[in-house]
Every structure is written in structure tokens, then in C-alpha cells.
C-alpha positions in Angstrom: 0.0 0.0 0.0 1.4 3.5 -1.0 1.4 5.7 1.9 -0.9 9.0 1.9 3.1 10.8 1.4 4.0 9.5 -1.5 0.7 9.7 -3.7 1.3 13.2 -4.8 4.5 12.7 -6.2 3.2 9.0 -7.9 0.5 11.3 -9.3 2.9 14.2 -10.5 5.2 11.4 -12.1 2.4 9.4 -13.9 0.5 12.8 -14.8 4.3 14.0 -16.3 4.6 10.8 -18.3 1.5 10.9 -19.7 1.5 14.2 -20.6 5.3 13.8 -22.2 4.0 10.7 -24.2 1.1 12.6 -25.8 2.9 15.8 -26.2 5.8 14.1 -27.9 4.2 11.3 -29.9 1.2 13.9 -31.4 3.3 15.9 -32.8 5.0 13.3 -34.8 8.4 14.5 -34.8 9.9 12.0 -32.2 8.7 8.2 -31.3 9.8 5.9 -28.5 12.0 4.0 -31.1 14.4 7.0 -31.4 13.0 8.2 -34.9 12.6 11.8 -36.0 11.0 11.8 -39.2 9.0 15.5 -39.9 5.2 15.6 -39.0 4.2 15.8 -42.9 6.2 12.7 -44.0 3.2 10.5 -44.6 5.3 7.7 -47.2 8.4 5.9 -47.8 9.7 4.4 -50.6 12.5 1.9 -50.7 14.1 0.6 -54.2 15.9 -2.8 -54.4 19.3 -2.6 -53.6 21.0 -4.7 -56.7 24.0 -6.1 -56.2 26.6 -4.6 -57.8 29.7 -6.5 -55.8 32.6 -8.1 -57.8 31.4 -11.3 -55.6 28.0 -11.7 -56.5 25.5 -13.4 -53.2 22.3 -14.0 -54.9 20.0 -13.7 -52.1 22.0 -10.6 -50.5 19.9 -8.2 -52.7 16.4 -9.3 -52.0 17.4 -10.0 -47.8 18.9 -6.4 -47.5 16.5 -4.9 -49.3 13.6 -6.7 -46.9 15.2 -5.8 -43.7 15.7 -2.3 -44.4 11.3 -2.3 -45.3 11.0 -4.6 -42.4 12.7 -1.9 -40.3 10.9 1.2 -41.2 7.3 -1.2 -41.1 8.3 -1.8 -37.4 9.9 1.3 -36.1 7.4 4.1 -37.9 4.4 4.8 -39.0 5.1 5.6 -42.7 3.3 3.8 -45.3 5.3 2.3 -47.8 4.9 3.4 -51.2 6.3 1.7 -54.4 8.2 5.3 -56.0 8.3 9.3 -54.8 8.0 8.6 -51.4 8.2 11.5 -48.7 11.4 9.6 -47.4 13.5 7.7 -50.3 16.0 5.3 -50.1 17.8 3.6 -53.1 21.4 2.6 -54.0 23.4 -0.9 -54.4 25.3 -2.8 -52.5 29.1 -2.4 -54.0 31.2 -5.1 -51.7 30.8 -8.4 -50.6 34.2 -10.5 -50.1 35.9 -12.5 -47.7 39.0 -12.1 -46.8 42.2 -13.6 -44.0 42.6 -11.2 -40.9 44.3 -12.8 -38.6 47.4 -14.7 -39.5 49.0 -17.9 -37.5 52.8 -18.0 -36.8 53.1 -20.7 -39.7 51.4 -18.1 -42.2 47.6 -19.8 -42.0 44.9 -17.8 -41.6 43.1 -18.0 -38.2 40.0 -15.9 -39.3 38.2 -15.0 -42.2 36.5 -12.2 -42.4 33.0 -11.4 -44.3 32.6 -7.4 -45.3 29.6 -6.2 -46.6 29.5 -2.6 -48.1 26.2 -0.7 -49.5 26.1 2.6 -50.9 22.7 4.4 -49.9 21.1 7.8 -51.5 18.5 9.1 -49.2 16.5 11.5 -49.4 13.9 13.7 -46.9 11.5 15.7 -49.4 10.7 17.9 -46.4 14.2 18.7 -44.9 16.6 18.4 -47.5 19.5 19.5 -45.0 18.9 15.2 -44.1 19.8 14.2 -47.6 22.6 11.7 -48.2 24.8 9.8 -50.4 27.2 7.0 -48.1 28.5 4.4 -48.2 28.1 1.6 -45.0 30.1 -1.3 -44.1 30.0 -3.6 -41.9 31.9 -7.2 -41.4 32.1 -10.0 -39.2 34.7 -12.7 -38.8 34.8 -16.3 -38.9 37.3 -19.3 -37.7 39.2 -20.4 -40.7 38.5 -23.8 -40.5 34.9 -23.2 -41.8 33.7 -23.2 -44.9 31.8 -20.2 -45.7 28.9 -21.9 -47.0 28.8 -23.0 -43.4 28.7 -19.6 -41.5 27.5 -17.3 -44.4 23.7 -17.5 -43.9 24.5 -16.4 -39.9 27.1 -13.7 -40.9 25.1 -12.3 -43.4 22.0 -11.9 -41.5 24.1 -10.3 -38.7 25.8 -8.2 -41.3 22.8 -7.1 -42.7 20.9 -6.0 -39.4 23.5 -3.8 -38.7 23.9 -2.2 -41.6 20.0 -1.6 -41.8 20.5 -0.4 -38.0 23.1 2.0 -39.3 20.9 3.0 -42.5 18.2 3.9 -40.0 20.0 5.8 -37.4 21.9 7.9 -40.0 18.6 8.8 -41.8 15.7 9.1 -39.3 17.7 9.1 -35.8 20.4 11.6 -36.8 23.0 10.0 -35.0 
């Protein structure tokens, strides 16, 4: 039981909470996931990423591609439009090799490692000063005596969550 003390302040905490979390939310420029997309921005539209790598994955373009929709289906309330979107994503992804990092004292690789670069055009029809063109990469590293049929589905699903993680933040988060 909450003694007759401490009700006002439960009260001036809930009431400040509540008022916070309809302030903030109805005015559609920030959300609990971190996102601050501009009150006006209704749609999004996100083009296939093709794969443009020397090394060509034939599933990388369709699972990037998903994940970054997946992410901006989960995280904000935009609706997804096919072109001309109020926020617009396209690009390709330009890199996908694996490569020895870490070398043994008889000259054997230890690890492998898996990189994974995209180049992303954004663009923010309401604040333009958010416009981009980057490049993201990301990699993860393997023991060398797997195969990387064996490891790639895991590596590039990790790979590819945090590049759709960075994709996210560096468009809608502004970090």
C-alpha cells in the first residue's frame, strides 16, 4: 500500500509521463524508437538494392532490401509506397568478399572475415538539410577452418541487421 506521502509525487510522475508521451508522440516528430521523421512525412519508398559486388550473393539483394522495409514497417508509422516517397531510399550494395585477418605463426589464416559494403542515397522531401549519399560497411569474422557456406547464412544476417540499423539511425535518428 502506498502511503498517503508519497501519492502526490506517484501522481505528478504518472500525470508528467502521460502528458510527455502525448505531447511528444502527437506531434510526430519523435517516437519511442528513437525516430525523427518530420510531421508531414506520410510515405516511404525503398528501391531494391541490386548487387553490384565483384562477388556476387544471390539472395543478398532481396534480404537487405527486406530488412531495411522490415525496419521502417516496425519502427514508424510511414506507409510504404512503391516510388516518390516522402522519405526515399535507393542505392546498391558495391562489396561483398571474404578475406584472412588474422594470421598464424606458420602463415595460415586464423579468421576470415566477411565485409559487406552498400552505398545508400537518401533522401527527406521535407528537410533536405537530411539528404545523403554513403557508403556503410560492416563485417564479421569467422574461424578459418569453416567453410563459408557453413557460416555465411548467420554472418550475413548479422551483417545485414546492422547495416540496416546504421541505415536507420543515420537517416531518421540523426546520430
Amino acid at each position: 500500500m502506498i502511503s498517503i506521502y508519497k501519492k502526490p509525487l506517484l501522481l505528478a510522475a504518472v500525470s508528467t509521463f502521460l502528458f510527455l508521451n502525448v505531447f511528444l508522440t502527437a506531434c510526430g516528430v519523435y517516437s519511442f524508437t528513437g525516430a525523427s521523421i518530420p510531421p508531414e512525412a506520410k510515405t516511404i519508398s525503398i528501391q531494391q538494392f541490386p548487387n553490384n559486388a565483384p562477388l556476387v550473393q544471390p539472395m543478398l539483394s532481396q534480404l537487405f532490401t527486406d530488412a531495411l522495409r522490415d525496419k521502417f514497417s516496425s519502427q514508424t508509422s510511414l506507409t510504404q509506397v512503391a516510388a516518390n516517397g516522402d522519405l526515399s531510399f535507393e542505392g546498391a550494395i558495391t562489396d561483398y568478399r571474404t578475406q584472412p585477418v588474422a594470421i598464424t605463426g606458420d602463415q595460415t589464416a586464423a579468421l576470415n572475415r566477411l565485409t559487406i559494403t552498400i552505398r545508400v542515397v537518401f533522401r527527406n522531401r521535407f528537410d533536405e538539410k537530411q539528404n545523403f549519399e554513403s557508403t556503410f560497411t560492416r563485417f564479421d569474422d569467422y574461424d578459418s577452418s569453416r567453410a563459408l557456406a557453413e557460416v555465411e547464412e548467420q554472418l550475413m544476417a548479422d551483417i545485414i541487421e546492422a547495416l540496416v540499423q546504421d541505415v536507420f539511425n543515420r537517416s531518421v535518428v540523426n546520430w
